[in-house]
ChimeraX commands (.cxc) that place a marker at each C-alpha (Angstrom):
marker #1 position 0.00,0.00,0.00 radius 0.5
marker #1 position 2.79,2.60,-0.53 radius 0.5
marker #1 position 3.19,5.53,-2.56 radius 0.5
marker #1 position -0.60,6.81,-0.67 radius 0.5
marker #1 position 0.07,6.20,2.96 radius 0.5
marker #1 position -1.67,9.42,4.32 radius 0.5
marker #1 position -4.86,8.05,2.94 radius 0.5
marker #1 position -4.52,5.32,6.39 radius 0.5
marker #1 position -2.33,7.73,8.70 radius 0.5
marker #1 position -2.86,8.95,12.01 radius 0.5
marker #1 position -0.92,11.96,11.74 radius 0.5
marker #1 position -2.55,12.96,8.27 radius 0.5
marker #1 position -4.53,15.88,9.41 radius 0.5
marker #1 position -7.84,16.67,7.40 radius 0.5
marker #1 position -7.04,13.03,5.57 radius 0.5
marker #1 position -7.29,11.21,8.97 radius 0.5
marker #1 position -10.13,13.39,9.61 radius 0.5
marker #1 position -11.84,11.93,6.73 radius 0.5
marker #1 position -11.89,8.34,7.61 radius 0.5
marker #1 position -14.72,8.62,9.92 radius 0.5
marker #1 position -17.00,10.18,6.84 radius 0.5
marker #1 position -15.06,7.52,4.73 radius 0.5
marker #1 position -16.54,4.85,6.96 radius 0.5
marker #1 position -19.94,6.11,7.20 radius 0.5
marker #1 position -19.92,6.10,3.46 radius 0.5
marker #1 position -19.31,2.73,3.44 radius 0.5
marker #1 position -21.66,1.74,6.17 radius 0.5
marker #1 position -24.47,3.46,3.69 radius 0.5
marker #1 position -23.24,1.73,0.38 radius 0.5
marker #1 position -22.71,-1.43,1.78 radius 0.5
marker #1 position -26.60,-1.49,3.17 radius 0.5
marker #1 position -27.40,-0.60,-0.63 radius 0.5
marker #1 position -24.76,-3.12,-1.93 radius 0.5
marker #1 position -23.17,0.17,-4.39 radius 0.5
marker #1 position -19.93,0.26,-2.08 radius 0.5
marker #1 position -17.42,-1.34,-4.34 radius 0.5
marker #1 position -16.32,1.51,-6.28 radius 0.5
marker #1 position -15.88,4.03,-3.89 radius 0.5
marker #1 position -13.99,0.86,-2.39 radius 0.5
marker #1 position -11.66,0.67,-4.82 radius 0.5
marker #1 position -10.98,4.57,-4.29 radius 0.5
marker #1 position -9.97,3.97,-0.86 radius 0.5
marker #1 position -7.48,0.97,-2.15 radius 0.5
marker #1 position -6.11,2.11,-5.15 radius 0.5
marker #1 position -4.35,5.15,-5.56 radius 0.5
marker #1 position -3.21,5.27,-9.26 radius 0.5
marker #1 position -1.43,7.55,-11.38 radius 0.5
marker #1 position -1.72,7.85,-15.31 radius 0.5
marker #1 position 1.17,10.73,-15.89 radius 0.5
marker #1 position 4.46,9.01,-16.14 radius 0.5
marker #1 position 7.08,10.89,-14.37 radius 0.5
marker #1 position 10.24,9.67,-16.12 radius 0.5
marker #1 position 11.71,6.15,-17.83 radius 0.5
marker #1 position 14.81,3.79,-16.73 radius 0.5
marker #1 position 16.89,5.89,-19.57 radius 0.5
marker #1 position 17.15,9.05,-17.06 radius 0.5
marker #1 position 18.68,6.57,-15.11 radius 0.5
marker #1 position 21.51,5.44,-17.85 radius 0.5
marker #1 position 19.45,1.84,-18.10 radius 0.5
marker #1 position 18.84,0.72,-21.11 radius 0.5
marker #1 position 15.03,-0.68,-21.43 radius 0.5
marker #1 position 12.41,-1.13,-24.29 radius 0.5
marker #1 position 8.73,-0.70,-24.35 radius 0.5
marker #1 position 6.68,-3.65,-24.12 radius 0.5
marker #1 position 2.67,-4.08,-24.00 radius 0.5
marker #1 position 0.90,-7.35,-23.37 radius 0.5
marker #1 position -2.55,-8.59,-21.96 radius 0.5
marker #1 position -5.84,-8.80,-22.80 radius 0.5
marker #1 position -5.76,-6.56,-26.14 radius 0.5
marker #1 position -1.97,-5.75,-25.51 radius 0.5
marker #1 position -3.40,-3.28,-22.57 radius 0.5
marker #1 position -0.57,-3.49,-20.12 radius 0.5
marker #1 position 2.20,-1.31,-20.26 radius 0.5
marker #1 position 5.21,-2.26,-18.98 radius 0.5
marker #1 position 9.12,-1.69,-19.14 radius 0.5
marker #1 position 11.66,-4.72,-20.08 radius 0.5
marker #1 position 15.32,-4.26,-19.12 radius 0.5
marker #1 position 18.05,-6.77,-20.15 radius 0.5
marker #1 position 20.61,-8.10,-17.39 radius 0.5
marker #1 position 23.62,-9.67,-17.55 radius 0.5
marker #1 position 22.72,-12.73,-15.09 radius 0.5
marker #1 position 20.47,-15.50,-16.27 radius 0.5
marker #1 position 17.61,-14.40,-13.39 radius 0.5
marker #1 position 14.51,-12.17,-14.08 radius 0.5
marker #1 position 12.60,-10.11,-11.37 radius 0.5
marker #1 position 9.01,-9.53,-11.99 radius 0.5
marker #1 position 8.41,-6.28,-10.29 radius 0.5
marker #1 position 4.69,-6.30,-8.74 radius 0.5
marker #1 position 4.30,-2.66,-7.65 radius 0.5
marker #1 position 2.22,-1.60,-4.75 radius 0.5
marker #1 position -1.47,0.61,-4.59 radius 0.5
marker #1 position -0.41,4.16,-5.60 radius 0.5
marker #1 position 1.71,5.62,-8.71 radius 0.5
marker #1 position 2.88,3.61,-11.59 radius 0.5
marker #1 position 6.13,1.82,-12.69 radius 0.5
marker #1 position 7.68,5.77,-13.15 radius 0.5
marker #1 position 7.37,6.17,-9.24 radius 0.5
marker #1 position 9.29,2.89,-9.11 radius 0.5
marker #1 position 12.84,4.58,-10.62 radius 0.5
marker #1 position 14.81,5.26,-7.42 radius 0.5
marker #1 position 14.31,1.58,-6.37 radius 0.5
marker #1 position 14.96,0.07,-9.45 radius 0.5
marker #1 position 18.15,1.69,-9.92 radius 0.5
marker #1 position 19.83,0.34,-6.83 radius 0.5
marker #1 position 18.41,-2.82,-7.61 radius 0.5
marker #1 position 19.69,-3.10,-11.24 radius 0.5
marker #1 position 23.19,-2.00,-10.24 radius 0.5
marker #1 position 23.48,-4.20,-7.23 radius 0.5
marker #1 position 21.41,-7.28,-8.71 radius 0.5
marker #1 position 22.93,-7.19,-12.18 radius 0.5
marker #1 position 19.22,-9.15,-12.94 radius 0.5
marker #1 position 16.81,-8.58,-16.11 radius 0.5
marker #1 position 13.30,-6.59,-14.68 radius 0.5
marker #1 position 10.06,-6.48,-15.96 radius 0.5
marker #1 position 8.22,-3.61,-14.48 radius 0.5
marker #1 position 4.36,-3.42,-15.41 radius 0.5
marker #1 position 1.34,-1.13,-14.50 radius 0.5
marker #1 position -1.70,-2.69,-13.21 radius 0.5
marker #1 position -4.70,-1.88,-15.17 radius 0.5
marker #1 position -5.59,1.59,-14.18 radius 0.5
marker #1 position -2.28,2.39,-13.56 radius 0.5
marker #1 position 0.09,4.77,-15.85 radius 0.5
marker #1 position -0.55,3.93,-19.69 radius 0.5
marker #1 position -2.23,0.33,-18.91 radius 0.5
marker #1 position -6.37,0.06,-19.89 radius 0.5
marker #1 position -9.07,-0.40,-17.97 radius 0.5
marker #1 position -9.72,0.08,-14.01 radius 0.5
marker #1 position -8.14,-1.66,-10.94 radius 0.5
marker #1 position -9.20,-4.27,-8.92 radius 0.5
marker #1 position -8.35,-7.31,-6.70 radius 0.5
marker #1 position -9.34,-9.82,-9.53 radius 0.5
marker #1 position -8.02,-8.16,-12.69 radius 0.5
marker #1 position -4.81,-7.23,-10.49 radius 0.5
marker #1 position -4.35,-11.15,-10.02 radius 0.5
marker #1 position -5.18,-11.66,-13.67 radius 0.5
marker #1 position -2.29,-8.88,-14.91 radius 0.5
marker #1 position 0.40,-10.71,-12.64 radius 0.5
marker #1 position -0.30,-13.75,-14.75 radius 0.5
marker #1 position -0.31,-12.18,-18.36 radius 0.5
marker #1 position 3.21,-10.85,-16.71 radius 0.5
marker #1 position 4.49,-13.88,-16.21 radius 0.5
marker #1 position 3.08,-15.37,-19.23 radius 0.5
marker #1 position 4.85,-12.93,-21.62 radius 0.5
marker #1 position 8.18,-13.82,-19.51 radius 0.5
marker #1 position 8.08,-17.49,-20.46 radius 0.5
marker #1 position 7.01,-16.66,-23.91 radius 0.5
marker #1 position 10.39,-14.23,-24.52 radius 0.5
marker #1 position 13.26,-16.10,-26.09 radius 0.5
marker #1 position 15.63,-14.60,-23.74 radius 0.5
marker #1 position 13.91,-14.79,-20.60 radius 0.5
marker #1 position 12.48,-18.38,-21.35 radius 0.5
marker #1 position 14.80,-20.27,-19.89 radius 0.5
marker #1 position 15.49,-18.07,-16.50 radius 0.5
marker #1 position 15.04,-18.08,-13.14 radius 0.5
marker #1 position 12.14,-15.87,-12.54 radius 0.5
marker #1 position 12.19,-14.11,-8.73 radius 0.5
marker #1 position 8.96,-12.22,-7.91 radius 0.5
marker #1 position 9.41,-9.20,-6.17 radius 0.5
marker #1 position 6.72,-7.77,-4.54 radius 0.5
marker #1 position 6.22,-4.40,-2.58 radius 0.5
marker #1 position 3.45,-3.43,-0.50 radius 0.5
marker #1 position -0.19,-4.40,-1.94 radius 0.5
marker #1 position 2.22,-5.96,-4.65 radius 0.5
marker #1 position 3.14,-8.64,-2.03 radius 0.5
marker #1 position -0.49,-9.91,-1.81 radius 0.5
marker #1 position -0.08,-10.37,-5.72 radius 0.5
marker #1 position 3.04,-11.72,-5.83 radius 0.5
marker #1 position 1.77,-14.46,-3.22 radius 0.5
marker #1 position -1.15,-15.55,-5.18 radius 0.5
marker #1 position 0.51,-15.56,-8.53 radius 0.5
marker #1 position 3.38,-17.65,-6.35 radius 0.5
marker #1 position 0.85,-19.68,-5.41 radius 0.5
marker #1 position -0.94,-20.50,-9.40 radius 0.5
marker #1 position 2.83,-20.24,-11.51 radius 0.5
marker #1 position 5.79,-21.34,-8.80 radius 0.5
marker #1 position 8.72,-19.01,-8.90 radius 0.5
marker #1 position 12.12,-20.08,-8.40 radius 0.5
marker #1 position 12.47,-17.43,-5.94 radius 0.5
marker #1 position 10.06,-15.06,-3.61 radius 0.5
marker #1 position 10.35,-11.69,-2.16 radius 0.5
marker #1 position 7.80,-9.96,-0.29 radius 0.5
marker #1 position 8.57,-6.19,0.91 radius 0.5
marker #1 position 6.56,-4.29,3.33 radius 0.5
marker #1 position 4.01,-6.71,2.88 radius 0.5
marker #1 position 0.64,-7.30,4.85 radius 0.5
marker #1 position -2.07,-10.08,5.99 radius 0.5
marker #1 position -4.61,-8.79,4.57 radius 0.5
marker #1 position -6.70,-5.39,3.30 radius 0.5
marker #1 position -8.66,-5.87,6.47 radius 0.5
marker #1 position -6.69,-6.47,8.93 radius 0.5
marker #1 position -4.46,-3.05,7.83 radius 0.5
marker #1 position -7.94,-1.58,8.13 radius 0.5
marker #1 position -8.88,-2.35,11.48 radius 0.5
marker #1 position -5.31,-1.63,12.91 radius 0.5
marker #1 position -5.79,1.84,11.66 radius 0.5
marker #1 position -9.09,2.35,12.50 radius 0.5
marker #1 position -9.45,-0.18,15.73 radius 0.5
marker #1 position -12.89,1.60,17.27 radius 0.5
marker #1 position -14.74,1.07,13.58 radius 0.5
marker #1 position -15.60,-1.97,11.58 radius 0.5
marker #1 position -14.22,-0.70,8.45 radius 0.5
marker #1 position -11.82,-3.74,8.04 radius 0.5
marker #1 position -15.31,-5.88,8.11 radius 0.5
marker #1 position -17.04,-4.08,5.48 radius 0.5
marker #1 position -14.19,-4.13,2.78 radius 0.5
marker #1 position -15.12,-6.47,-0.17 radius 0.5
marker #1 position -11.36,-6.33,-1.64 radius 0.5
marker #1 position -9.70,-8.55,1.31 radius 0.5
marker #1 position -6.00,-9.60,-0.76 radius 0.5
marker #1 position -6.17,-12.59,2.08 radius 0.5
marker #1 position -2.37,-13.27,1.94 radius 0.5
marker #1 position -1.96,-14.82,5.19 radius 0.5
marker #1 position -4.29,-17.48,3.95 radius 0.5
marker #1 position -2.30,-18.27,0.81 radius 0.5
marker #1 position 1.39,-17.78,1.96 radius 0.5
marker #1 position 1.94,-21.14,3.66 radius 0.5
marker #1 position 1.03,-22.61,-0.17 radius 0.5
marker #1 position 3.80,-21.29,-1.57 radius 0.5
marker #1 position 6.23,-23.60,-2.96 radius 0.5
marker #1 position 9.29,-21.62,-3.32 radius 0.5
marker #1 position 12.07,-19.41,-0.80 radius 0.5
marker #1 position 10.84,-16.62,0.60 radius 0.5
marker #1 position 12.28,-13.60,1.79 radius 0.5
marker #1 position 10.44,-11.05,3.92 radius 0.5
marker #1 position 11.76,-7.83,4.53 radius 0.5
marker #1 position 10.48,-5.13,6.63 radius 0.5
marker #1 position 11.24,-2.21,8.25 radius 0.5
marker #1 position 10.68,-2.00,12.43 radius 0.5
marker #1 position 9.10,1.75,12.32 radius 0.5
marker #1 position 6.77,0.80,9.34 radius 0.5
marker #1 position 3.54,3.24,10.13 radius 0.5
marker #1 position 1.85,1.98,6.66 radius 0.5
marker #1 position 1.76,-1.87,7.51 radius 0.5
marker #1 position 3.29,-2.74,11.19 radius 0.5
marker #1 position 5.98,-5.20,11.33 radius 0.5
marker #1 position 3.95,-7.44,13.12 radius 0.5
marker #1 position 2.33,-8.14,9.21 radius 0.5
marker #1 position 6.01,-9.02,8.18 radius 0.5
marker #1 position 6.88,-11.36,10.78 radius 0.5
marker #1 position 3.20,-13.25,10.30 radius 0.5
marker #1 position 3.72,-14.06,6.43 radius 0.5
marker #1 position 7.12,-15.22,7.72 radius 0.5
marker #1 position 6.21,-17.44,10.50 radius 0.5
marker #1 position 3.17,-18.68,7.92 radius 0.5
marker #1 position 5.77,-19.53,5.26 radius 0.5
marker #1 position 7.45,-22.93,4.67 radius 0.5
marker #1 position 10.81,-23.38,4.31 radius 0.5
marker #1 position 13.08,-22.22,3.24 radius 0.5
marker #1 position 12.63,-18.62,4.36 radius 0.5
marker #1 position 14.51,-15.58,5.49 radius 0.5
marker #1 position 13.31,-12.48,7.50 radius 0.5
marker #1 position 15.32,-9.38,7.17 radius 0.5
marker #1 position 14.35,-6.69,9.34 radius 0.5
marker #1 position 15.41,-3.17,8.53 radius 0.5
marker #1 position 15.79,-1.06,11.57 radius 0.5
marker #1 position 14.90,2.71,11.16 radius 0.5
marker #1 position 13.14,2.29,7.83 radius 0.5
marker #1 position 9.33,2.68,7.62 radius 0.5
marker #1 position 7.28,1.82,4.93 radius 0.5
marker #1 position 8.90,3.62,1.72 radius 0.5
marker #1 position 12.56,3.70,2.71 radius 0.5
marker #1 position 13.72,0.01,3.36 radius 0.5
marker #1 position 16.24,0.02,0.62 radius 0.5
marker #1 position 17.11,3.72,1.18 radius 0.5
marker #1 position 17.98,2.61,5.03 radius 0.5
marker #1 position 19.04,-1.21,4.52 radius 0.5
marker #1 position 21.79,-0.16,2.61 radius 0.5
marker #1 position 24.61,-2.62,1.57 radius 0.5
marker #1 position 22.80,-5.20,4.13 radius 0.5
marker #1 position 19.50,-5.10,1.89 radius 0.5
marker #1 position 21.03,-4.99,-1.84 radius 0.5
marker #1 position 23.70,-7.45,-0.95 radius 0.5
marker #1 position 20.82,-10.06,0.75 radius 0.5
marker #1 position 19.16,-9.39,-2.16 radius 0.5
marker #1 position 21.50,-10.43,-4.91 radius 0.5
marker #1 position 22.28,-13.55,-2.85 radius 0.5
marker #1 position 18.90,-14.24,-2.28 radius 0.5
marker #1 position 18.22,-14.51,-6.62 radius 0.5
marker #1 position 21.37,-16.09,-6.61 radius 0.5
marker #1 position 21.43,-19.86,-7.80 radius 0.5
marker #1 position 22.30,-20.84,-4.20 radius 0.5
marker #1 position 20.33,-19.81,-1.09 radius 0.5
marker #1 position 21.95,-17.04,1.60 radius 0.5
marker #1 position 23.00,-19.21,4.43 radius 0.5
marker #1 position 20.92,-19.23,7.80 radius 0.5
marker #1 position 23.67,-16.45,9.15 radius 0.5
marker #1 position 22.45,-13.97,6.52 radius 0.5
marker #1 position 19.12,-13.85,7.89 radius 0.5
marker link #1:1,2 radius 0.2
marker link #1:2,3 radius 0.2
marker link #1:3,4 radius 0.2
marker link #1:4,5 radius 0.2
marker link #1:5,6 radius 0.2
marker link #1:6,7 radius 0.2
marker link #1:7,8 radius 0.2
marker link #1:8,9 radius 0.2
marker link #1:9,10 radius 0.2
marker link #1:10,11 radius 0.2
marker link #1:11,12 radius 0.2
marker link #1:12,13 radius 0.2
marker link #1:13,14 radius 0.2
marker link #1:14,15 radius 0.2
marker link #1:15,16 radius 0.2
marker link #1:16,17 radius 0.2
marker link #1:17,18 radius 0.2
marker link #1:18,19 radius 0.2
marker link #1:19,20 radius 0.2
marker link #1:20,21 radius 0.2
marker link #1:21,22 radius 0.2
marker link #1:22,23 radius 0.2
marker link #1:23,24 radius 0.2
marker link #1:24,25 radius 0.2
marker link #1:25,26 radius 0.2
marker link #1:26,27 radius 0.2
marker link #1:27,28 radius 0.2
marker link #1:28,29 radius 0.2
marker link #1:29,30 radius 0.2
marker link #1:30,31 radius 0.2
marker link #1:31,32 radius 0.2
marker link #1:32,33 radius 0.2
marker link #1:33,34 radius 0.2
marker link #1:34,35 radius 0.2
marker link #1:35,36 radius 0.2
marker link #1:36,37 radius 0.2
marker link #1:37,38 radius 0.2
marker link #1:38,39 radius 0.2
marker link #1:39,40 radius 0.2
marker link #1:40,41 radius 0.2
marker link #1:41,42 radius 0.2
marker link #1:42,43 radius 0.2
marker link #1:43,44 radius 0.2
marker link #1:44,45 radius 0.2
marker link #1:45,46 radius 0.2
marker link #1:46,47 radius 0.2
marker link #1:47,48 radius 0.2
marker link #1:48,49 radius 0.2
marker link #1:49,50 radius 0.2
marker link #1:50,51 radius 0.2
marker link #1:51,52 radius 0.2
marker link #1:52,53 radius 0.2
marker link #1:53,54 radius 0.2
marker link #1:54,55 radius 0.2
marker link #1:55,56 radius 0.2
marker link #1:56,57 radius 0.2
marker link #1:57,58 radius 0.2
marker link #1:58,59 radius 0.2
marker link #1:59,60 radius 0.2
marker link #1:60,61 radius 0.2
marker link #1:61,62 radius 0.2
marker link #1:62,63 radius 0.2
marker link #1:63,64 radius 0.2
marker link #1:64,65 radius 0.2
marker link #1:65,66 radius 0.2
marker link #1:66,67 radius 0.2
marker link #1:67,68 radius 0.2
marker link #1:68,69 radius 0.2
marker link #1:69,70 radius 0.2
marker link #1:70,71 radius 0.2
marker link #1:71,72 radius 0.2
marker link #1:72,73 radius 0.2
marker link #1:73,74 radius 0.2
marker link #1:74,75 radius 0.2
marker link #1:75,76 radius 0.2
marker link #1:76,77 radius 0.2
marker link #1:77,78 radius 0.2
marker link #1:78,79 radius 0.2
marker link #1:79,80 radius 0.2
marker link #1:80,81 radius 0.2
marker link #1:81,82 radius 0.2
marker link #1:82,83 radius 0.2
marker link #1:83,84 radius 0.2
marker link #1:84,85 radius 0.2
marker link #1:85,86 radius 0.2
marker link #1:86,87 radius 0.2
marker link #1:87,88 radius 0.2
marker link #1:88,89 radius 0.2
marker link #1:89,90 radius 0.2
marker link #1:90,91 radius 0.2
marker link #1:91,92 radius 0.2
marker link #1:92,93 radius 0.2
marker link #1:93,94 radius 0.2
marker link #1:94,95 radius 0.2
marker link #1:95,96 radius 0.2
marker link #1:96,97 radius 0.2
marker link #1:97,98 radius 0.2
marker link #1:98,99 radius 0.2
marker link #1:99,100 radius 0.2
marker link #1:100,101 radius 0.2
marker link #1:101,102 radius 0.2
marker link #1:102,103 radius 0.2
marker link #1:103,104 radius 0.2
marker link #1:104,105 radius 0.2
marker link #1:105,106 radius 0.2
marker link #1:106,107 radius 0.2
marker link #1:107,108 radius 0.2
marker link #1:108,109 radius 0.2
marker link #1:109,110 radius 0.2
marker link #1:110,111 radius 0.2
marker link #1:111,112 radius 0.2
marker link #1:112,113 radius 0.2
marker link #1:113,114 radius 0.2
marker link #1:114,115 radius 0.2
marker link #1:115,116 radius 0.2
marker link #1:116,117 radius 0.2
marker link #1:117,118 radius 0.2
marker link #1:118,119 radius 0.2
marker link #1:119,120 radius 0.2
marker link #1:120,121 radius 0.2
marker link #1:121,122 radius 0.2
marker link #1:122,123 radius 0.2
marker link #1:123,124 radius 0.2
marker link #1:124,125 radius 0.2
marker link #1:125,126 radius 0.2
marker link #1:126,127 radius 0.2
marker link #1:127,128 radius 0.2
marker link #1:128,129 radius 0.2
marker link #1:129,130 radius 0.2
marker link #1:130,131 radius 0.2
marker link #1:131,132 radius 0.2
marker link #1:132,133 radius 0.2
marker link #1:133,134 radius 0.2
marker link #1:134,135 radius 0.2
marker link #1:135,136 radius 0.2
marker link #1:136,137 radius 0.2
marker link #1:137,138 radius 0.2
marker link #1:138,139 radius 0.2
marker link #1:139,140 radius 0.2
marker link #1:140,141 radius 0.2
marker link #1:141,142 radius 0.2
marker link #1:142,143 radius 0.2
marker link #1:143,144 radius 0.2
marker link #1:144,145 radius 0.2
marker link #1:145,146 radius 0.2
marker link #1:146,147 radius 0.2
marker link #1:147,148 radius 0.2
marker link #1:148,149 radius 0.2
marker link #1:149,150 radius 0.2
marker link #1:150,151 radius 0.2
marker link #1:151,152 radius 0.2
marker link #1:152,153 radius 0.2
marker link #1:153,154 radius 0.2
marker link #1:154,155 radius 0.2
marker link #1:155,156 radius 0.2
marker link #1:156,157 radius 0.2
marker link #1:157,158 radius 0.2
marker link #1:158,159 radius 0.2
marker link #1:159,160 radius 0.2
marker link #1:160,161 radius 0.2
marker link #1:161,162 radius 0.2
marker link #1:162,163 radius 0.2
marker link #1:163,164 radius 0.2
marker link #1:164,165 radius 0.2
marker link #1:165,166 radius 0.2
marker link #1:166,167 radius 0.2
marker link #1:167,168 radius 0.2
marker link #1:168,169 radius 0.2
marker link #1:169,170 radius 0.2
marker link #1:170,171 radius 0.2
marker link #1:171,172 radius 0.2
marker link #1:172,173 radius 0.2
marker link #1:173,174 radius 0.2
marker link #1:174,175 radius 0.2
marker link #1:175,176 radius 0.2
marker link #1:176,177 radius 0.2
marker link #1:177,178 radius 0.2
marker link #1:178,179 radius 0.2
marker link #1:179,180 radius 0.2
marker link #1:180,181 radius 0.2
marker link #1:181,182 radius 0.2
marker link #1:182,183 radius 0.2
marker link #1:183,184 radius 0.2
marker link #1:184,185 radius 0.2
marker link #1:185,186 radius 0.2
marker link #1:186,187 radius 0.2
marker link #1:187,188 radius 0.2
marker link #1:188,189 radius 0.2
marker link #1:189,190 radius 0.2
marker link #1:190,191 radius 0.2
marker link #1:191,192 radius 0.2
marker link #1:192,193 radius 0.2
marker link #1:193,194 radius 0.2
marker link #1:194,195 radius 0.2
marker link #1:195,196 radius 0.2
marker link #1:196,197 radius 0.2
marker link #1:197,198 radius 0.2
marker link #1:198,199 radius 0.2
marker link #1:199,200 radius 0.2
marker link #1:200,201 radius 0.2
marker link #1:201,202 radius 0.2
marker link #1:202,203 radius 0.2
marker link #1:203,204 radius 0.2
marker link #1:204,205 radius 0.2
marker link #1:205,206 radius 0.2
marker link #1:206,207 radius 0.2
marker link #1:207,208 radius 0.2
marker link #1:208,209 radius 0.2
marker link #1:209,210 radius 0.2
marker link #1:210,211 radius 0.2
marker link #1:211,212 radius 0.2
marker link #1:212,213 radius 0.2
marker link #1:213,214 radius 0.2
marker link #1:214,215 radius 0.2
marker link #1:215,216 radius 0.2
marker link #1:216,217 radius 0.2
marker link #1:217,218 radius 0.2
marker link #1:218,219 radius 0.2
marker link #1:219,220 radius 0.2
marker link #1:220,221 radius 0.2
marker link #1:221,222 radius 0.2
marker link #1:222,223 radius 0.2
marker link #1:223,224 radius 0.2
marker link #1:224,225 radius 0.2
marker link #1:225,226 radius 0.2
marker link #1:226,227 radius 0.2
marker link #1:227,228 radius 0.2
marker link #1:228,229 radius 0.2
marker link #1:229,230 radius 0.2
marker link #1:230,231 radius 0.2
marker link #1:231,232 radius 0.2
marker link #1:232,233 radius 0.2
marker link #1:233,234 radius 0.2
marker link #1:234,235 radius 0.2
marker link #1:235,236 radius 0.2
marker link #1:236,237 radius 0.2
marker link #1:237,238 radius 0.2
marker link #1:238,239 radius 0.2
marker link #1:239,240 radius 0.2
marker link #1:240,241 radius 0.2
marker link #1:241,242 radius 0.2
marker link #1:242,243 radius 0.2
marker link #1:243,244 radius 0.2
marker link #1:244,245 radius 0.2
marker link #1:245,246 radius 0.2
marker link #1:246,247 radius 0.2
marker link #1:247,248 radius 0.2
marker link #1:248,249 radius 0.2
marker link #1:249,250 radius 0.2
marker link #1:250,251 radius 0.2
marker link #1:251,252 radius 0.2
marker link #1:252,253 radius 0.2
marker link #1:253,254 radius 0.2
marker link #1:254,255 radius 0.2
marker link #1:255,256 radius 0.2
marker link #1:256,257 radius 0.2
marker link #1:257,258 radius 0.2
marker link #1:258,259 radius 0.2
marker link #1:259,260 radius 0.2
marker link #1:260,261 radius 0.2
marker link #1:261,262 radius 0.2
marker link #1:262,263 radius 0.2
marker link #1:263,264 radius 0.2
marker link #1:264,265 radius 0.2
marker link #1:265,266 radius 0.2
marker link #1:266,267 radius 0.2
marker link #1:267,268 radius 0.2
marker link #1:268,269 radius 0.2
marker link #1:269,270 radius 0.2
marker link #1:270,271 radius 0.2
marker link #1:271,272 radius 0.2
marker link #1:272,273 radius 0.2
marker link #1:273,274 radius 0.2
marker link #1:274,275 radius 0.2
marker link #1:275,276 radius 0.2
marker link #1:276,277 radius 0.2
marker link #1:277,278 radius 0.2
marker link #1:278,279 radius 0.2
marker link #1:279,280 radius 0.2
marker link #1:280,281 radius 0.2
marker link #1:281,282 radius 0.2
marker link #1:282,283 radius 0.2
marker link #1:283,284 radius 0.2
marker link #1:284,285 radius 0.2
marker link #1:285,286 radius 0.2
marker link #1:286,287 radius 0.2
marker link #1:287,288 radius 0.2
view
């Protein structure tokens, strides 16, 4: 859920202030079963305008649109190791808002990327949702497997934020060899009721991204990172998918980094974990 945290914070001013008209709203179009579009207002938070492209960065990408109709955008970028990360971006932006990551990670990981937009999001079609969300993580990994250079990789997910609750179910339908779920959470309801504990708002979402539920199904090495001041998602989220996950899995906790700023924080720690992690042998127990 990064990228629109205020939309959940305490400390948001008239935002916060809204949540209690927010709720009532829903309350009201629940009764009259209407409530699933202004839902989806209070879940996703995209952005059409991209801000800028990998080549600002001095990384070389192309283009690429797949999908239903060829309606989701996306960014390919070629790496010199035989491994491909399929970014699943979290609730707000697009792939554009996704640059300062994915330069540390393409220097450090040395790793091809596919970066996509959800539909709704930056130059994809359509409108956002739980289900067509699910459905776009699969055309992604479809058009991987059907690329003559990426065929025969190892494909990591990487998931951030509401991306992580993707990641998991498309872990869960099309194995990965490797999983990594960043500032991830249970589930839309439970982050609901933490941040509004005296109203039933996590009760009356329809969108629920259950990823507790699904996360012990996952065949495939996990990482979980999260950072210990994390005011989107608590750690307590992190360390739940973790102890829910079978082996093998690692849990690397960032300390000082909330919800936007693990890598930023984590350093040489994070990016160095990382690129053993998609490595073609697991980090030993000592580097989690």
């Amino acid at each position: 859920m990064e990228a629109a945290p205020k939309r959940w914070s305490r400390r948001g001013g008239t935002r916060a202030a809204l949540i209690p008209a927010a709720v009532l709203g829903l309350l009201l179009l629940a009764v009259s079963g209407r409530g699933v579009p202004f839902e989806n207002r209070l879940v996703f938070h995209p952005k059409r305008e991209l801000v800028g492209t990998p080549a600002e960065r001095g990384i070389p990408f192309v283009e690429v649109w797949f999908g239903p109709d060829a309606s989701l955008h996306g960014w390919f970028i070629v790496g010199g190791r035989a491994v491909t990360v399929l970014w699943l971006h979290g609730n707000g932006g697009n792939i554009s808002h996704r640059l300062d990551l994915l330069e540390r990670l393409y220097r450090s990981l040395g790793a091809s990327f596919l970066l996509f937009d959800y539909h709704g999001y930056g130059r994809s079609g359509g409108a956002p949702s739980e289900e067509t969300m699910y459905a776009d993580a699969r055309a992604a990994v479809a058009y991987l497997r059907s690329r003559p250079d990426t065929a025969d990789d190892r494909i990591v997910y990487f998931g951030k934020s509401l991306g992580t609750a993707v990641a998991v179910q498309l872990a869960v339908e099309e194995p990965p060899d490797r999983l990594v779920l960043q500032s991830g959470f249970t589930s839309i309801q439970d982050v609901a009721s933490w941040r509004v504990p005296v109203l039933p708002l996590g009760a009356l979402l329809h969108t629920r991204f259950p990823t507790i539920e699904r996360v012990d199904r996952v065949r495939a090495p996990i990482l979980v990172i999260h950072g210990d001041r994390d005011a989107v998602v608590p750690l307590a989220h992190g360390r739940l998918l973790y102890e829910a996950a079978a082996a093998p899995r690692c849990l690397l906790i960032i300390e000082g980094a909330g919800h936007d700023d693990v890598a930023l924080i984590g350093g040489r720690r994070y990016l160095e974990l990382l690129r053993e992690f998609t490595g073609p042998r697991l980090p030993s127990s000592s580097s989690c």
